[in-house]
C-alpha positions as CSV (number, residue, x, y, z in Angstrom):
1,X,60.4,63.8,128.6
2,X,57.8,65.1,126.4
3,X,57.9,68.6,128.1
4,X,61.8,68.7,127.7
5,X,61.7,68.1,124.4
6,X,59.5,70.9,123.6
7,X,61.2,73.5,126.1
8,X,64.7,72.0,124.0
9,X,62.8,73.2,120.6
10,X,61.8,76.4,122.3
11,X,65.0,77.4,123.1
12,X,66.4,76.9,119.4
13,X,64.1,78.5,118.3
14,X,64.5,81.7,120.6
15,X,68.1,81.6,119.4
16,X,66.6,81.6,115.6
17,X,64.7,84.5,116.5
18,X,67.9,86.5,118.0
19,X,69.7,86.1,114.6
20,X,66.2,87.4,113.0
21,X,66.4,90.7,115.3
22,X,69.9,90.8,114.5
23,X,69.4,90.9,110.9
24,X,67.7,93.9,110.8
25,X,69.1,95.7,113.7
26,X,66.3,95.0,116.4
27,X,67.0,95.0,120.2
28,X,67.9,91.8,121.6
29,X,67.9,92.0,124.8
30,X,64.2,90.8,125.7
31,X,65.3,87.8,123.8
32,X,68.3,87.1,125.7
33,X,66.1,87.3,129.0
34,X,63.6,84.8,127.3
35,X,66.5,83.0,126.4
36,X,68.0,82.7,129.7
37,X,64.8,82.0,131.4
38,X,64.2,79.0,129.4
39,X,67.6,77.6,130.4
40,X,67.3,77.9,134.0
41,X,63.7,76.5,133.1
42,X,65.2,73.3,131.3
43,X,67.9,73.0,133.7
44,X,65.0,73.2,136.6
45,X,63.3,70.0,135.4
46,X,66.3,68.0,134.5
47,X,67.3,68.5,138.0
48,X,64.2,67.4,139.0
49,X,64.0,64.0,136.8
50,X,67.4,63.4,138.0
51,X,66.3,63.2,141.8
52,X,63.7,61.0,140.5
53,X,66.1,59.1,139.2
54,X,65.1,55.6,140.6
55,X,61.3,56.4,139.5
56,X,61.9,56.4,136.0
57,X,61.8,53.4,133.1
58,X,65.2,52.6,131.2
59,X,63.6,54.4,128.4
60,X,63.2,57.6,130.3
61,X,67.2,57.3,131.6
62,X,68.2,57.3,127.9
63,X,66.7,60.4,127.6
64,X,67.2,61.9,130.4
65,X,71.2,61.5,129.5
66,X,70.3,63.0,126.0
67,X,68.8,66.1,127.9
68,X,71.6,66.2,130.6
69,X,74.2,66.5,127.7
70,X,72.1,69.3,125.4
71,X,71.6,71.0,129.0
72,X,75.4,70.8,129.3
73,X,75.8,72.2,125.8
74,X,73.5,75.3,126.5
75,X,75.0,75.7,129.8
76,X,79.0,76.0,127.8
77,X,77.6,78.4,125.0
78,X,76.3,80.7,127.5
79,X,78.9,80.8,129.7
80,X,77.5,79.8,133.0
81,X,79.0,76.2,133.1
82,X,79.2,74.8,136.5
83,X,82.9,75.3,137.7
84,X,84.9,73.6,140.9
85,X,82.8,72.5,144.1
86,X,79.7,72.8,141.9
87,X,80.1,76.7,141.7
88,X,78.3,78.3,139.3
89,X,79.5,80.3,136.4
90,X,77.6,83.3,137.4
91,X,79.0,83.1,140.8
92,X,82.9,82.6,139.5
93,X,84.9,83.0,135.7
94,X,84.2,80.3,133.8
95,X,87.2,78.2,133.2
96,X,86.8,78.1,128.8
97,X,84.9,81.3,128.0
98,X,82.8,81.7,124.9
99,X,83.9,83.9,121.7
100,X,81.7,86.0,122.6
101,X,82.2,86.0,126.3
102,X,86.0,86.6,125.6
103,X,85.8,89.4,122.8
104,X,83.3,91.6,125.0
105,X,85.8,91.3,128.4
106,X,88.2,93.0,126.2
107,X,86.1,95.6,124.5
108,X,84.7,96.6,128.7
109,X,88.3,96.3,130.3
110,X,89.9,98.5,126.6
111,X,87.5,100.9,124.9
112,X,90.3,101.2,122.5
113,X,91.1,97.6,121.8
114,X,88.5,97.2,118.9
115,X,89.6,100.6,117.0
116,X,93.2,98.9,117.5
117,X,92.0,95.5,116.2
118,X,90.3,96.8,112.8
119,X,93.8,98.0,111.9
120,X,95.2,94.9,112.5
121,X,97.2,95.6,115.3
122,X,96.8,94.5,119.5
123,X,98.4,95.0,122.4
124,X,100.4,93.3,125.1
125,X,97.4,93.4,127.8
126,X,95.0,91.0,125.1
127,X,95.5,87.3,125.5
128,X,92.5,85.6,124.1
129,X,92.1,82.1,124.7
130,X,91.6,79.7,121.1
131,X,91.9,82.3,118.6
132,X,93.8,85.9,117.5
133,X,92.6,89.0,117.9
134,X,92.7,89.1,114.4
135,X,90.3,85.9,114.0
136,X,88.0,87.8,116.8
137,X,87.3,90.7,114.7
138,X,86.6,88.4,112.0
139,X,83.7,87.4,113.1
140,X,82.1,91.1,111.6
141,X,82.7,89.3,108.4
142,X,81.1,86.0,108.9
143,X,78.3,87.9,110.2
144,X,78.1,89.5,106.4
145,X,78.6,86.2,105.4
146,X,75.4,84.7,107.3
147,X,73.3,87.3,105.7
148,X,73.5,89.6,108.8
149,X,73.6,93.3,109.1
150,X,76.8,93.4,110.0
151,X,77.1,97.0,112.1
152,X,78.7,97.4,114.8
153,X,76.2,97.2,117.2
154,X,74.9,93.7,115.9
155,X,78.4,92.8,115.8
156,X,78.8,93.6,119.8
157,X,75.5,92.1,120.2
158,X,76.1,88.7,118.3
159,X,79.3,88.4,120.2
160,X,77.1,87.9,123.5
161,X,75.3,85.3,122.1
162,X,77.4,83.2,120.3
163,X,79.8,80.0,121.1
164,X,82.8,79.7,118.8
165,X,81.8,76.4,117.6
166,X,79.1,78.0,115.8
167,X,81.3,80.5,113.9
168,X,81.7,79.4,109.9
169,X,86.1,79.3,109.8
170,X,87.8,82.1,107.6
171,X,89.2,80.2,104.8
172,X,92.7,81.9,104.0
173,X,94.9,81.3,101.2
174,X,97.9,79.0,101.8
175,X,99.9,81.9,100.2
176,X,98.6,84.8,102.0
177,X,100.1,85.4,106.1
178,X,97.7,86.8,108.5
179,X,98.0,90.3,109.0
180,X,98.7,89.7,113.1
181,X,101.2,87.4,111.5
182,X,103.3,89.5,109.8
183,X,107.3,90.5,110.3
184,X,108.3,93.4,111.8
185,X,108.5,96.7,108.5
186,X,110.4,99.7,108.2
187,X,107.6,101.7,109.0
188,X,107.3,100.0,112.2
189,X,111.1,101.1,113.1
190,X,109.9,104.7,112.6
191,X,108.2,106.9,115.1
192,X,104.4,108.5,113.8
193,X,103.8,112.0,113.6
194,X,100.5,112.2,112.9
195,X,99.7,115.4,110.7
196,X,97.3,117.0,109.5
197,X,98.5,118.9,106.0
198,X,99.6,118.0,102.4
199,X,102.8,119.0,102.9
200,X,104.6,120.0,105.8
201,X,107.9,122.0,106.5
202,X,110.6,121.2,108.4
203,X,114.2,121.6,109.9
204,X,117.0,119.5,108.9
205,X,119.8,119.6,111.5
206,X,123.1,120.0,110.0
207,X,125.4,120.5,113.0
208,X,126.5,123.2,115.2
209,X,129.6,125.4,114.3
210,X,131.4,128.0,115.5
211,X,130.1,131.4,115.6
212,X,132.8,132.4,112.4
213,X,133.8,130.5,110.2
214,X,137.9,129.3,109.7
215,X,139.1,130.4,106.7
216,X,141.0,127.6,105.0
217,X,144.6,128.3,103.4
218,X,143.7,126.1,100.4
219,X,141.2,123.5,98.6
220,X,142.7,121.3,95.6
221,X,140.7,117.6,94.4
222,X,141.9,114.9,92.4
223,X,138.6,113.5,90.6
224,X,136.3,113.3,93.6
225,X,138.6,113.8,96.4
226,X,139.2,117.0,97.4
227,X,141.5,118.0,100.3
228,X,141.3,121.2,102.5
229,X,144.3,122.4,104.0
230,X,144.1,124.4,107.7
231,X,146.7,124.7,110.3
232,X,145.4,122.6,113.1
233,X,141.9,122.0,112.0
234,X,141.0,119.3,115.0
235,X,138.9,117.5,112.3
236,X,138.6,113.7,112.9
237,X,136.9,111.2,110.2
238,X,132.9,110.9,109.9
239,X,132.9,114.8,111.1
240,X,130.5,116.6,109.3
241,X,132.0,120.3,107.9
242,X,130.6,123.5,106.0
243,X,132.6,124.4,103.3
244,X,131.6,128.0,101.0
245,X,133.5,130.9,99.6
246,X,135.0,129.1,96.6
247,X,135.2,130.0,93.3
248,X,134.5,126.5,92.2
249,X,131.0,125.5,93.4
250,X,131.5,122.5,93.0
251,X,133.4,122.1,96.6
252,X,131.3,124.2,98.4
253,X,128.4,122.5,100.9
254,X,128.2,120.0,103.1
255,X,130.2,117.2,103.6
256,X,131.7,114.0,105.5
257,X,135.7,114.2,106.2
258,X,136.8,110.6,104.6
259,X,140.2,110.9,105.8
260,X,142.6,112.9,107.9
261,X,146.3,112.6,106.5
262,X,147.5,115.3,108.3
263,X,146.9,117.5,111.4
264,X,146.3,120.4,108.9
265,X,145.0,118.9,106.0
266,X,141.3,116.6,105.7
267,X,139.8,115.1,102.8
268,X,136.1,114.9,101.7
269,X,134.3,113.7,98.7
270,X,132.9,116.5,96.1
271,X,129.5,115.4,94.0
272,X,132.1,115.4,90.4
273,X,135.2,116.2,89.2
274,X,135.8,119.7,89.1
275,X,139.3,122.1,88.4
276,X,141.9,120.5,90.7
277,X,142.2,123.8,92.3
278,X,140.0,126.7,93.4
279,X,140.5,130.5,94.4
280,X,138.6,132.7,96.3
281,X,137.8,133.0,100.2
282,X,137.3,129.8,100.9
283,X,135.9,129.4,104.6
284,X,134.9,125.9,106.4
285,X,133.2,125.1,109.9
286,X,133.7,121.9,111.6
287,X,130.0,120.9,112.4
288,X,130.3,118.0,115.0
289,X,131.8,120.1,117.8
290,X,130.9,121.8,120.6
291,X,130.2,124.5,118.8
292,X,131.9,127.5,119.6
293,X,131.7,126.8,123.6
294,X,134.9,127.3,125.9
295,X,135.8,128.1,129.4
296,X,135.4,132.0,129.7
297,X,136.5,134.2,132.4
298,X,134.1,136.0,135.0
299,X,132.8,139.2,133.3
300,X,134.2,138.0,130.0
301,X,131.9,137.9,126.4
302,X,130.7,134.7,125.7
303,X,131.6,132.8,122.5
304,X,128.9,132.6,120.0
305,X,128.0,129.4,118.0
306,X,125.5,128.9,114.8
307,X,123.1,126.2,114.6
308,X,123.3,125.1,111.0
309,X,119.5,123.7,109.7
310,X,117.6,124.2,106.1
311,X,114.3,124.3,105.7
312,X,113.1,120.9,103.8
313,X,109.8,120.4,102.6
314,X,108.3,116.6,102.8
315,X,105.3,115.6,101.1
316,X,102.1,113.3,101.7
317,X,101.6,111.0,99.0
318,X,98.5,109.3,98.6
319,X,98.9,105.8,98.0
320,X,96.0,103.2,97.0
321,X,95.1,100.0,94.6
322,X,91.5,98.5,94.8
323,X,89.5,95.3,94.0
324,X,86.0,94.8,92.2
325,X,84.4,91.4,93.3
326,X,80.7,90.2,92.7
327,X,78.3,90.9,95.5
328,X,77.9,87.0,95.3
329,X,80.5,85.7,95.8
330,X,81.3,88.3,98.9
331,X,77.8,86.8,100.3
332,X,78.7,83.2,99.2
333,X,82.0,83.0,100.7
334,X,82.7,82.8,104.2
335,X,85.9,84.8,105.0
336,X,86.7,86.4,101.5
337,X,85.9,90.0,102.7
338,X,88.6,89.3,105.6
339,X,91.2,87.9,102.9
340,X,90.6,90.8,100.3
341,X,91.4,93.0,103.5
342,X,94.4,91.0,104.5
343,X,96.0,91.1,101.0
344,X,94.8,95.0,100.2
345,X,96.6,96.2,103.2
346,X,99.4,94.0,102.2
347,X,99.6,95.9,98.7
348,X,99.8,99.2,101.0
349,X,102.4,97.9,103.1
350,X,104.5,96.8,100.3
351,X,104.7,99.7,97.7
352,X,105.0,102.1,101.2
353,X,108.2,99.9,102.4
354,X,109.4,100.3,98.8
355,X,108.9,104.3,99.1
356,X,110.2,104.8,102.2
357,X,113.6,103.0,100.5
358,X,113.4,104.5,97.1
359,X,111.4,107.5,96.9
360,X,112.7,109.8,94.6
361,X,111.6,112.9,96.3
362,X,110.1,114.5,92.4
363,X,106.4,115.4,91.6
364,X,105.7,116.2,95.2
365,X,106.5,112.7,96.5
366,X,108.2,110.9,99.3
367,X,112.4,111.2,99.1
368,X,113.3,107.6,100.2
369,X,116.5,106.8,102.5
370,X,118.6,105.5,99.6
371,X,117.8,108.3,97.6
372,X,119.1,111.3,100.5
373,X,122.1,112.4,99.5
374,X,122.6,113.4,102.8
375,X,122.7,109.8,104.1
376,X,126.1,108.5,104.7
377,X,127.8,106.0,102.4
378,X,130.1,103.4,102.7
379,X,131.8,100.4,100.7
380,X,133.2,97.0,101.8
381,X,136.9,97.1,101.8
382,X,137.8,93.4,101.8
383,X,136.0,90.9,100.2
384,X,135.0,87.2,101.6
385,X,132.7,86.6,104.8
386,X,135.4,88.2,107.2
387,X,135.1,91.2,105.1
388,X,131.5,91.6,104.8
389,X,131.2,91.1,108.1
390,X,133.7,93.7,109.7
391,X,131.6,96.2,107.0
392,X,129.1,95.8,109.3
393,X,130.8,96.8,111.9
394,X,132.0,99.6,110.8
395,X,129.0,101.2,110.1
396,X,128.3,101.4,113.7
397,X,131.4,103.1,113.9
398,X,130.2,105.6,111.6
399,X,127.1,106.1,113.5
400,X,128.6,106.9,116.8
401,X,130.8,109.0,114.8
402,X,128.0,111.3,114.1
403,X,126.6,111.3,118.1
404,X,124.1,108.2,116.5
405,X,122.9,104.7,117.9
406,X,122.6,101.9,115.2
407,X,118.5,101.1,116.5
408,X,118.4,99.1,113.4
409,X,119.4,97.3,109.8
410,X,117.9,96.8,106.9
411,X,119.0,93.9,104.3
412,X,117.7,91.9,101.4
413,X,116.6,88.2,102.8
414,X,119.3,86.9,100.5
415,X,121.8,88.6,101.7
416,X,121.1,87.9,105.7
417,X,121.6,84.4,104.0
418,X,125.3,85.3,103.3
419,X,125.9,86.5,106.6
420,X,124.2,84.0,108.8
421,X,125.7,80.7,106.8
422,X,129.1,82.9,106.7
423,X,132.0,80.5,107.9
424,X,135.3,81.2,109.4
425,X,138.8,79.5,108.4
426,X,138.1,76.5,110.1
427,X,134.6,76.3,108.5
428,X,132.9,76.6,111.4
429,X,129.2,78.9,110.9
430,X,130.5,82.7,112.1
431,X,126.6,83.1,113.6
432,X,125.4,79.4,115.1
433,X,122.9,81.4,117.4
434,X,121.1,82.1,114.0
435,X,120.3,78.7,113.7
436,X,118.5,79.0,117.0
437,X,115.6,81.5,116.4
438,X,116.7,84.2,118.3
439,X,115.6,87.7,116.5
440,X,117.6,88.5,113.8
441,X,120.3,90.9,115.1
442,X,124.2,91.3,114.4
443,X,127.0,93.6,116.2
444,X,123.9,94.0,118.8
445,X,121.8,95.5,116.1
446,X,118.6,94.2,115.2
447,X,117.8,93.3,112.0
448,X,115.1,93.9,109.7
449,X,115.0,91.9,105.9
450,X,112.7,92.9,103.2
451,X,112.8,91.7,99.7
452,X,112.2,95.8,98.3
453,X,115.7,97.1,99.2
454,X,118.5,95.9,96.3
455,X,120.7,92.8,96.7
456,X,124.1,94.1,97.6
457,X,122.6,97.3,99.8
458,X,122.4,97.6,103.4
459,X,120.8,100.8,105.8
460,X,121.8,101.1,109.3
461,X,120.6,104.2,110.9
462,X,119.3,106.0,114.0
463,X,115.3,105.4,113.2
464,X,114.3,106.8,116.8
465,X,115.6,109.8,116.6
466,X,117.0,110.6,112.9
467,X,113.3,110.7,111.1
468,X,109.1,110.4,111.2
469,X,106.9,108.7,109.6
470,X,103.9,111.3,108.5
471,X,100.4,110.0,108.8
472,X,98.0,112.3,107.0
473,X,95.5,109.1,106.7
474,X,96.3,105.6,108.0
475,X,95.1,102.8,105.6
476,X,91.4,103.6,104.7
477,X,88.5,100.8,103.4
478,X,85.8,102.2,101.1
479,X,83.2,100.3,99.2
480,X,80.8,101.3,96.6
481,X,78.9,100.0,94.1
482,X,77.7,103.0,91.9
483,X,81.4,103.0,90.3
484,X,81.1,103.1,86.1
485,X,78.8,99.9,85.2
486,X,79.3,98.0,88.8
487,X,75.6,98.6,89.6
488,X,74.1,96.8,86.6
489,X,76.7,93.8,87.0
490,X,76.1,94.0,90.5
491,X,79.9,94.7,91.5
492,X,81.2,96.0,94.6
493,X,85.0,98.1,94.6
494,X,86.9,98.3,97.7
495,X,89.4,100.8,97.7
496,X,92.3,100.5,100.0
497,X,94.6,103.8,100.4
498,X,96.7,105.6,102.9
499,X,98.5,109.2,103.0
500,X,102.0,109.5,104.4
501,X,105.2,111.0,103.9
502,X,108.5,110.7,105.6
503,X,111.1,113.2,107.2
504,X,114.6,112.9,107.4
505,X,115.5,115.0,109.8
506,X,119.2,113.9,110.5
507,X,120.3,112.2,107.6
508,X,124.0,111.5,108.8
509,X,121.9,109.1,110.9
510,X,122.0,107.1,108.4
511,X,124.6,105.1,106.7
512,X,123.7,102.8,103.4
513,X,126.6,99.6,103.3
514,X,127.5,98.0,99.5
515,X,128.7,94.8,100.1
516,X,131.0,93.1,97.4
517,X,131.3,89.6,96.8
């Protein structure tokens, strides 16, 4: 047993030599064969002793059952466990994989996957057994942690060699939700341009007219409303229309018709009051037809229609907080380097949700959905739960109205509340599938809820195809420790940031819903 026992210490001590050459970058793999060598080695002679089995003193069985079990443990962290019918695990999969085992299947079979995995994101064809992708790729920081150099290639390397009983836990706070973990965003509703500018130019679709314009017999408001008059004008509510050529500016632009009274008169709403009345040419184009298209004769001129667009400018804004921490306690604590990037990114996603919302568009910034004033708008007409939730509705109406397809909503947590513990006359819940944990969705429209769009406010829109997200830089990690005094207090700042802007380019794709109470 003697010579077990020392080949035992030879191996762990092999293995304290791999974390050595890891340390400071050194090759590993003459280790590893050293390493392996000496297993087949132990597992050689414990064979042997066991076929021996009815030579040896009770003392010797004892140990030979210690050896068998630390023979079993060397033969599970390497991955070469003995599966069914006494197969090998070099011969077949072996039925629980290492961390290590695992993590490098993926990085062969995805060259991709670990680019994918830093950002905190995966994909459908990963399925790790034990952990998350996100715990995986954590084990970069551990390695820091252990007093490794944690590059890349160490990283890879250490992966190899390591079981995942060996790996220090990330200790997370109760408060902070895995990245991996996290609900769906409103940037994730949004398809990525990626670009490669500070600013960037581009066209806004306002609708296609007729080659010449209609001249209108007449345009009078009272306050806001202002009502067009034109014999037969074909208009129908949610159409969008070009109105120029009066005196007044203030009803000149383009608008929404509200309401159709009459087959010759429509209504629209003007920015403030203005005279009740206005002289002058005044011409309008109905913007959500066909155009000017129409059946035409053999040898016949063809109708001409305008496509109406306006240049619009959108701008990257650069977007960023950072952290200063002790190099100590990053080397003392296991898993803090993960959590500060956890809850860095988190500060990114948040103020970026809250742009993409609120943006006011000045100082060269990012002009936010509820700040368009091309979006659509609309306000609930009957109070109650019924009301709020035929609002709703409506605004899919609206949608289609404009040739859009509600993809999504967007609604303060509280009040999803309000509509999924609404109750009808017989007090009976309005939504019981709610209750069940299917995705939040209502009309057919799924459902996003974030805490950064205002109580009261809802935005339905036409994300696939009515605006891009504009990634100049995704979120960036930098360190440094030469910042002001952080090199004599021995301080490290990580600075999280990202570029982006956002283009609207269909804004009646949109549609922002006030509830009332």
């Amino acid at each position: 047993m003697a010579d077990l026992e020392k080949l035992a210490s030879t191996i762990d001590g092999i293995e304290a030599n791999v974390l050595k050459a890891l340390a400071v970058g050194d090759a590993v793999k003459a280790l590893d064969e050293e390493l392996q060598s000496k297993v087949t080695e132990f597992k050689t002679e414990v064979e042997s002793l066991k076929s021996e089995g009815s030579k040896i003193s009770e003392k010797n069985a004892e140990s030979l059952k210690a050896m068998s079990t630390r023979l079993e443990d060397f033969e599970r962290r390497y991955g070469r466990a003995k599966g069914p019918n006494g197969a090998s695990g070099q011969d077949q999969v072996p039925l629980e994989k290492t961390f290590g085992a695992q993590f490098t299947d993926v990085l062969k079979s995805d060259p991709g996957f670990y680019e994918r995995a830093k950002s905190g994101r995966s994909t459908s064809r990963v399925d790790l057994q034990g952990a998350t992708v996100r715990q995986h790729l954590a084990f970069s920081e551990v390695t820091k942690a252990l007093g490794l150099s944690a590059t890349d290639e160490n990283v890879k390397k250490a992966m190899l060699l390591s079981d995942n009983s060996t790996i220090t836990p990330i200790q997370r706070l109760a408060s902070v939700m895995p990245m991996h973990g996290r609900r769906d965003v409103i940037s994730d509703l949004i398809p990525v341009t990626p670009v490669s500018v500070g600013t960037l130019e581009y066209l806004e679709y306002m609708g296609l007219g007729m080659g010449t314009p209609i001249t209108a017999t007449s345009v009078a408001s009272t306050t806001t409303v202002a009502t067009l008059t034109s014999t037969a004008h074909g208009a129908r509510v949610g159409d969008r229309i070009k109105v120029s050529g009066a005196d007044e500016a203030g009803y000149n632009g383009y608008f929404f018709v509200v309401s159709v009274p009459t087959a010759d008169t429509l209504t629209y709403t003007i920015a403030a009051a203005t005279a009740d009345t206005t002289t002058g040419t005044i011409l309008w184009q109905n913007l959500s037809t066909w155009g000017s298209a129409a059946t035409v004769a053999e040898n016949n001129v063809k109708p001409e229609s305008t496509l109406h667009t306006r240049n619009v400018t959108a701008y990257i804004e650069l977007i960023a907080h950072l952290f200063r921490i002790s190099k100590q306690m990053l080397d003392d604590v296991p898993g803090l380097q993960a959590e500060i990037n956890s809850m860095g990114l988190r500060g990114l996603q948040a103020l970026k949700e809250y742009k993409l919302l609120y943006g006011t568009g000045t100082s060269n910034t990012i002009l936010g959905f509820m700040n368009h004033t091309g979006v659509q708008a609309y306000s609930q007409a009957t109070t109650g739960d019924l009301g709020r939730m035929e609002a709703f509705r409506h605004l899919v109406t609206m949608l289609e109205n404009v040739g859009a397809q509600a993809t999504a909503a967007i609604a303060n947590p509280n009040d999803w509340e309000l509509y999924e513990t609404s109750v009808g006359l017989d007090e009976h819940f309005m939504l019981p599938g709610g209750a069940a944990g299917s995705p939040p969705s209502l009309w057919r429209v799924p459902l996003t809820t974030t805490r950064w769009i205002e109580p009261g406010k809802i935005l339905m829109g036409d994300f696939a195809d009515g605006a891009r997200l504009l990634q100049r830089e995704g979120a960036q990690l930098s360190f440094a420790d030469q910042d002001g005094d952080d090199f004599s207090y021995n301080r490290l700042a990580m600075r999280f940031e990202e570029r982006l802007g956002l283009a609207i380019t269909r804004p009646e794709f949109f549609v922002r819903l006030t509830l009332t109470t």
